[in-house]
KOLPAFI-134573 format. One line per field, with one value per residue (C-alpha): residue in one letter; y, z, x. Coordinates in pm, whole numbers, plus 50000, padded with zeros to 5 digits. Example, Ala and Ser with C-alpha at 12.3 -4.5 7.8 and 13.67 -1.06 7.14 Angstrom:
<atoms>
aa: c(a	s)
yy: c(49550	49894)
zz: c(50780	50714)
xx: c(51230	51367)
</atoms>
This chain:
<atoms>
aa: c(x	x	x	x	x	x	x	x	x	x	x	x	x	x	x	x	x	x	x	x	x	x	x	x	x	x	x	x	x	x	x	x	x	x	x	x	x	x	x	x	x	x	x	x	x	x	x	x	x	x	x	x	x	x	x	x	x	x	x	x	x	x	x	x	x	x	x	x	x	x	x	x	x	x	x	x	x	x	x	x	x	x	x	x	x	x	x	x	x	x	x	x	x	x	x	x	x	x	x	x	x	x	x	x	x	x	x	x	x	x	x	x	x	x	x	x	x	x	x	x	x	x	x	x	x	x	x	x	x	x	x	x	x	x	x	x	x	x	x	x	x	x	x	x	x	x	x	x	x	x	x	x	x	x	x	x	x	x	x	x	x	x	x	x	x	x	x	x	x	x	x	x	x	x	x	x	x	x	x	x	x	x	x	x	x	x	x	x	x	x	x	x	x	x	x	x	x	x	x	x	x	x	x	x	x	x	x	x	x	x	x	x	x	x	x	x	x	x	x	x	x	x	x	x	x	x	x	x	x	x	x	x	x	x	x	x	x	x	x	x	x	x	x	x	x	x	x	x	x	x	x	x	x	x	x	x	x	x	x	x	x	x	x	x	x	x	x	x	x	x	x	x	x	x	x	x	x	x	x	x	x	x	x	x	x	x	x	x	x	x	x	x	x	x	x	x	x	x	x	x	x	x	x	x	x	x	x	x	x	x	x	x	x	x	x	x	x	x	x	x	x	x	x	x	x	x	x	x	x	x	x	x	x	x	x	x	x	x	x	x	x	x	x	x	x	x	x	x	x	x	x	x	x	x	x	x	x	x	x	x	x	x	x	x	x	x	x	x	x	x	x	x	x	x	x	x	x	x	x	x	x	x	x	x	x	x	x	x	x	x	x	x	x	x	x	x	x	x	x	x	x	x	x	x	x	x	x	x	x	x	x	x	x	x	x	x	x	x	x	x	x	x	x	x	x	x	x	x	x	x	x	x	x	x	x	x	x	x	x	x	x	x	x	x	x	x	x	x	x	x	x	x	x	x	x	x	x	x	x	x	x	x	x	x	x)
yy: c(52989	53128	53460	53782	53752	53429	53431	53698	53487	53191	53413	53542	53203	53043	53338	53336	52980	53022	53257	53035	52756	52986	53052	52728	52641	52926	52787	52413	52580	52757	52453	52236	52488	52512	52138	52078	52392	52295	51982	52083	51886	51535	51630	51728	51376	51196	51287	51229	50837	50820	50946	50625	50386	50121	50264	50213	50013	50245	50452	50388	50646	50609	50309	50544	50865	51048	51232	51580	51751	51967	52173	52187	52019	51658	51389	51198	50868	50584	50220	50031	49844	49621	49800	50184	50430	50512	50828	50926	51294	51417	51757	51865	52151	52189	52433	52546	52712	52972	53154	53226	53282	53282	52936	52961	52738	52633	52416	52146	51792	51563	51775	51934	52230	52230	51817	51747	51464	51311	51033	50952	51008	50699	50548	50534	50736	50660	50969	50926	51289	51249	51582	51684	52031	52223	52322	52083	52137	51983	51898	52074	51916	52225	52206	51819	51717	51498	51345	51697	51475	51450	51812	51891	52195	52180	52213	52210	51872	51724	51738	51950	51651	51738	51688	51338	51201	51085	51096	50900	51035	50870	50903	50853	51088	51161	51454	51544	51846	52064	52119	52226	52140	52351	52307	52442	52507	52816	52932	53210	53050	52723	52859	53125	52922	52702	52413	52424	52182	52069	51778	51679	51451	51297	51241	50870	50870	51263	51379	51469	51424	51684	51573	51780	51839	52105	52182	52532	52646	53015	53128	53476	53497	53778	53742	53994	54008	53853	53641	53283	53248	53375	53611	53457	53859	54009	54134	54363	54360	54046	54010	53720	53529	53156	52897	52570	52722	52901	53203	53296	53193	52852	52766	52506	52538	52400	52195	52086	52010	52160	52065	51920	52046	52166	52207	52433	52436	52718	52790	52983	52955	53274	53500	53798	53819	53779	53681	53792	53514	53635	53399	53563	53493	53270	53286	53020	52913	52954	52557	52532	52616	52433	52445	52191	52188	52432	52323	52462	52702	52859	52819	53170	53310	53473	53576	53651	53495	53607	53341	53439	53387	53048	52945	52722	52849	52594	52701	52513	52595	52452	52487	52576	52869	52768	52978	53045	53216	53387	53310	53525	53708	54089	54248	54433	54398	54052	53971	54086	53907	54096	54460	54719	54962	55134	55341	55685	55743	55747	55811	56103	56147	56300	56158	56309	56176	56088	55765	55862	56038	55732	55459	55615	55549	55215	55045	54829	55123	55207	55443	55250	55331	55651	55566	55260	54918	54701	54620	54342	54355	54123	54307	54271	54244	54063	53701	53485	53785	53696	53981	54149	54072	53762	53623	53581	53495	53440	53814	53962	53959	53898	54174	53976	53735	53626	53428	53405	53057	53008	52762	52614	52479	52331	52083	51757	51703	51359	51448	51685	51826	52187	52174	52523	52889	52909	53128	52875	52762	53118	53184	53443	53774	53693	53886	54182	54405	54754	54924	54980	55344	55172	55083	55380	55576	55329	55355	55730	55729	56003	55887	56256	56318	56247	56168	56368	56168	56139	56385	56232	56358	56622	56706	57003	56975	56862	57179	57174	57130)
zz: c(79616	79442	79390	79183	78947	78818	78787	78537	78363	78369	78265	77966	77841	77868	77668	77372	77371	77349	77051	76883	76900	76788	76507	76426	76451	76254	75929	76005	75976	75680	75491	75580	75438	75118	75092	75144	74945	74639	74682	74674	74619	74747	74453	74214	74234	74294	73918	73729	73914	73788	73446	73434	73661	73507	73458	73626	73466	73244	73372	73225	73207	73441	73626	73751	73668	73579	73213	73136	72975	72692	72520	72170	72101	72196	72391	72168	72145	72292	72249	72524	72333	72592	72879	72676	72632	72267	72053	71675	71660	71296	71227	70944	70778	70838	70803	71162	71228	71484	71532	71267	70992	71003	70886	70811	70720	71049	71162	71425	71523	71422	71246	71564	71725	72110	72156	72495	72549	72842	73079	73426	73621	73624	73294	72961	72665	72287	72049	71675	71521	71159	70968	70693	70670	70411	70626	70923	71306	71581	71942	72298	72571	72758	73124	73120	73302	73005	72859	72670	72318	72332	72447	72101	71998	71643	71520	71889	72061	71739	71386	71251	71106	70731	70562	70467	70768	71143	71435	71791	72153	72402	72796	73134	73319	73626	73772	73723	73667	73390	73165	72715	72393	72105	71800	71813	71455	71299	71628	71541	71225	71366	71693	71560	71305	71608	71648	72074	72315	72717	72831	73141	73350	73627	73978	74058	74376	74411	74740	74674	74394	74206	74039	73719	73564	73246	73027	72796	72590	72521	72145	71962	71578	71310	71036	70821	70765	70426	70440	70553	70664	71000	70962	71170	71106	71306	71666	71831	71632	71724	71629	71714	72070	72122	72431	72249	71891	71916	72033	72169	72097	71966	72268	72468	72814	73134	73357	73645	73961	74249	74518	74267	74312	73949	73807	73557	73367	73161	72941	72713	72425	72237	72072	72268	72515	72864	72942	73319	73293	73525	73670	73785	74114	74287	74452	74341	74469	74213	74294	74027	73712	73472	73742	73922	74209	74471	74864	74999	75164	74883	74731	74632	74693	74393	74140	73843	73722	73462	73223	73102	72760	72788	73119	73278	73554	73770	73965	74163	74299	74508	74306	74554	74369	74073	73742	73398	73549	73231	73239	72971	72966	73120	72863	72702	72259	72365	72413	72074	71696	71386	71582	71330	71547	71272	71270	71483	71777	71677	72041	72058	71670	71524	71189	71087	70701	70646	70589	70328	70142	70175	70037	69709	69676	69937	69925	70192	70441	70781	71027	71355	71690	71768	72067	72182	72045	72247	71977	71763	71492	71273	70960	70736	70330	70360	70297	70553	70856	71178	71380	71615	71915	72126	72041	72190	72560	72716	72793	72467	72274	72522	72393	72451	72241	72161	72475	72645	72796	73058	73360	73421	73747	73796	74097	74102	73670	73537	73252	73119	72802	72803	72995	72786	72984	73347	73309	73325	73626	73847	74141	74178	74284	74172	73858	73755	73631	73527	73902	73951	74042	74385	74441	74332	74651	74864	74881	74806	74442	74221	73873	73791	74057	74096	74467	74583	74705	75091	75189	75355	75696	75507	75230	75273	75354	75083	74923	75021	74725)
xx: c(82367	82062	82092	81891	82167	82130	81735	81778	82023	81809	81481	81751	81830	81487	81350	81630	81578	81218	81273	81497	81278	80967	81138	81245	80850	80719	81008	80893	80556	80611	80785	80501	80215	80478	80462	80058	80001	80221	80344	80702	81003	80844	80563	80784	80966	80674	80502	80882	80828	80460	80585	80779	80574	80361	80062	79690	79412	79177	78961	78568	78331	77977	78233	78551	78406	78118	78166	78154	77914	78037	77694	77723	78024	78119	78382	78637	78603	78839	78943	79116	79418	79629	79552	79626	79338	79360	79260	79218	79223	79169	79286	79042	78837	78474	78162	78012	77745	77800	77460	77133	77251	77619	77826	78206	78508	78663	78956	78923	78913	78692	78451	78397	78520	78627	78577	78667	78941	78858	79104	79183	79445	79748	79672	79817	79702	79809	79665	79685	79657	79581	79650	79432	79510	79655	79973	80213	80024	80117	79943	80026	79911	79848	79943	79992	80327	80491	80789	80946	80933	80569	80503	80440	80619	80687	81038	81171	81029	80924	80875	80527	80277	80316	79933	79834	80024	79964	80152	80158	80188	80200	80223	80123	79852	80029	79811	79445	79320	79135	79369	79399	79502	79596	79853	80196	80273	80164	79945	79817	79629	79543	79406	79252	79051	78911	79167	79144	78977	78985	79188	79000	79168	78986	79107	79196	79038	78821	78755	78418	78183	77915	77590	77684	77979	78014	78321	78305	78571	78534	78626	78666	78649	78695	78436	78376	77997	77872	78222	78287	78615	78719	79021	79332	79544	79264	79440	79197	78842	78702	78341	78213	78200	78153	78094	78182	78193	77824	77686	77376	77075	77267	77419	77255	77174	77323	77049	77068	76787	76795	76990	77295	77639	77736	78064	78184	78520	78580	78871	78990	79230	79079	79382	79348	79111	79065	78649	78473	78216	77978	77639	77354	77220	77482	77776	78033	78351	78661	78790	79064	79239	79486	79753	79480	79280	79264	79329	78994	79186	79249	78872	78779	78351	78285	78004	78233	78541	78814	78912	79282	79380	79585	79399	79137	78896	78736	78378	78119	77829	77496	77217	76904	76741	76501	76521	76688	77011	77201	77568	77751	78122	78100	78258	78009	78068	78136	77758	77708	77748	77952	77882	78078	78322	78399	78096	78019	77835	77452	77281	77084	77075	76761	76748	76404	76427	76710	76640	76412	76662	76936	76700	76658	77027	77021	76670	76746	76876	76723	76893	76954	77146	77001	76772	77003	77115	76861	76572	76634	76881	76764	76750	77043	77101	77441	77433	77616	77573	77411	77199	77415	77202	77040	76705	76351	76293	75957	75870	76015	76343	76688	76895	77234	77371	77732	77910	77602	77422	77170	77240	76840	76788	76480	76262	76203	76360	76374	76612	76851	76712	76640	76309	76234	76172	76094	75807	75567	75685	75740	75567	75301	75427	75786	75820	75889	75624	75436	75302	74994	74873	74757	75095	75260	75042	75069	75418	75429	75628	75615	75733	75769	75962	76363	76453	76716	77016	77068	77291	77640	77824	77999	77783	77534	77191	76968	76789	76445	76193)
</atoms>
């Protein structure tokens, strides 16, 4: 017989049972969202097979994927050699210029610093380093899932190239993504004289595609002004910044129409420091870094993004707003070229004439600082010294210059070359300029006058005038 009793027991059961199996759901849950988010266990296996599977047919450029674009620098060259991809990277000595004025003995590949080495994902790559530098190096592939004797750690996976020789490596791209290369043999030297690139690695099969596609490697260097050597001791006085081994007004611009999806890989295998590479005017979404691409989940809105030392930062964007849109690192001394820190505070100095006084002794000297750093520091008696700041823009000299580009969107382009400044091309009424006294009434602005702030809930009541 049915009774009160036993409904409660039933109601008990069905609930704890309910629980159970809510639980049970919520772990399955969980496990899955582990598995789609990071690929887990079933991943994990999956890239050890590829590592050892016979590997795809060779992936050709403008065929399986469309090339970066790497401004200033260049993409290593290939052969395809019985189905293998094959590279020559010579590690080598060069002059580079990094902005007016300023050349310097750098270390890199191919007489280039930052070259991009660019594959596909699921074929082979044979790469030939040739070392003709005055010490052993070796190559990392940095963030590349590889056989442990080719990750290129010298004097623990392999032995250091001695000079005069060359070395093979050899392996199958099992995941893509935007990933490094650097030496692992006396690091800080080598990678602080320049010898770092990007490994991009394209997707077999992408799940969607962009209309431009750029690749930046972001640099800091210690040159002592009037020298020509960057100094590889240097650990907190960096003094000059570089996007593909130049700084501003050297670095070439990134153009694109409007109405392409643009790419930009960023990354950064600078000694010390981090970089907020900031783009005016849009929003992007953070899609990736050297650990690979983000689920879009995971896609971050943002209008800044910090490049860690050792890391790659993935953004994309829509390009719909027409302009030159500055794109530079947020960290203020690191828009500027060979600034001296070891000088005092000069704002607010009156100097009356004292500079007067100093050039009997200095011809050349001028007293500078005092009302701000923002005019152009061109002026300098050291040989081999770059000015400290950008260059000129279309409405005057751009007061920025070290890691500092500009991303040029433009209508209806039929090339990529920099199309030059946008100011020929700006609507009326969309610039920035001196009011007029019509306006100034109009709208009932006093320049003489300082608006008080708006008084908040529990603030007192603005002081009348």
């Amino acid at each position: 017989m049915l009774n009160r009793r036993h409904v409660l027991a039933s109601g008990a059961a069905l609930a704890a049972g309910a629980a159970i199996s809510g639980k049970a759901s919520a772990a399955a849950a969980h496990a899955a969202d582990h598995e789609n988010s990071y690929g887990g266990r079933d991943r994990a296996t999956e890239l050890a097979r590829k590592l050892r599977a016979k590997p795809l047919p060779p992936g050709l450029p403008h065929r399986d994927y469309m090339p970066v674009v790497a401004p200033n620098t260049g993409t290593l060259p290939f052969e395809i050699v019985d189905g293998v991809k094959v590279f020559h990277m010579v590690a080598m000595e060069f002059w580079n210029e990094f902005a007016p004025g300023l050349k310097a003995l750098v270390w890199g590949y191919n007489g280039m610093l930052h070259p991009v080495l660019e594959a596909v994902e699921g074929e082979r790559v044979r790469i030939y380093v040739t070392n003709r530098l005055p010490e052993p190096t070796t190559v990392h592939w940095h963030g590349v899932y590889i056989d442990n004797g080719m990750d290129g750690v010298g004097g623990m996976t392999q032995k250091s190239i001695p000079p005069g020789e060359t070395y093979k490596y050899e392996f199958n791209l099992v995941e893509p993504g935007t990933k490094m290369y650097h030496p692992h043999h006396d690091e800080m030297t080598q990678i602080a004289l320049g010898m770092t690139g990007m490994f991009v690695i394209h997707p077999r099969k992408p799940r969607y595609k962009v209309d431009r596609d750029f690749s930046i490697m972001l640099h800091e260097w210690s040159i002592v002004p009037g020298t020509d050597r960057p100094n590889p001791m240097e650990m907190t006085d960096f003094n000059v910044f570089t996007m593909n081994g130049k700084s501003f007004p050297l670095t070439h611009p990134l153009v694109a129409r409007t109405g392409q999806r643009v790419r930009v890989r960023l990354g950064n295998l600078g000694p010390m420091d981090h970089h907020p590479i900031h783009l005016h005017n849009y929003s992007f979404q953070v899609v990736g870094s050297d650990g690979g691409d983000y689920p879009r989940s995971a896609w971050q809105p943002e209008t800044t993004v910090l490049v860690p030392v050792g890391s790659t930062r993935v953004f994309e964007l829509d390009a719909s707003n027409p302009g030159d849109w500055a794109m530079h690192c947020h960290m203020t001394h690191h828009v500027m070229t060979q600034m001296g820190h070891q000088f005092g505070n000069m704002i607010g100095v009156k100097p009356g004439n004292l500079g007067d006084k100093f050039r009997d002794l200095l011809p050349d000297y001028m007293t500078m600082g005092q009302d701000g750093m923002g005019a152009p520091m061109g002026m300098t008696s050291l040989p081999n010294t770059a000015p400290m700041t950008g260059g000129r823009g279309p409405y005057g000299y751009i007061s920025m210059g070290g890691m500092f580009t500009v991303m040029k969107i433009r209508d209806n382009i039929t090339h990529y070359n920099d199309p030059g400044w946008y100011k020929s091309d700006v609507p009326p009424g969309t610039v920035a300029e001196k009011a007029q006294e019509t306006q100034l009434r109009r709208d009932r602005i006093n320049p003489d006058r300082i608006p008080a702030p708006i008084p908040g809930p529990s603030s007192p009541a603005a002081a009348p005038e």
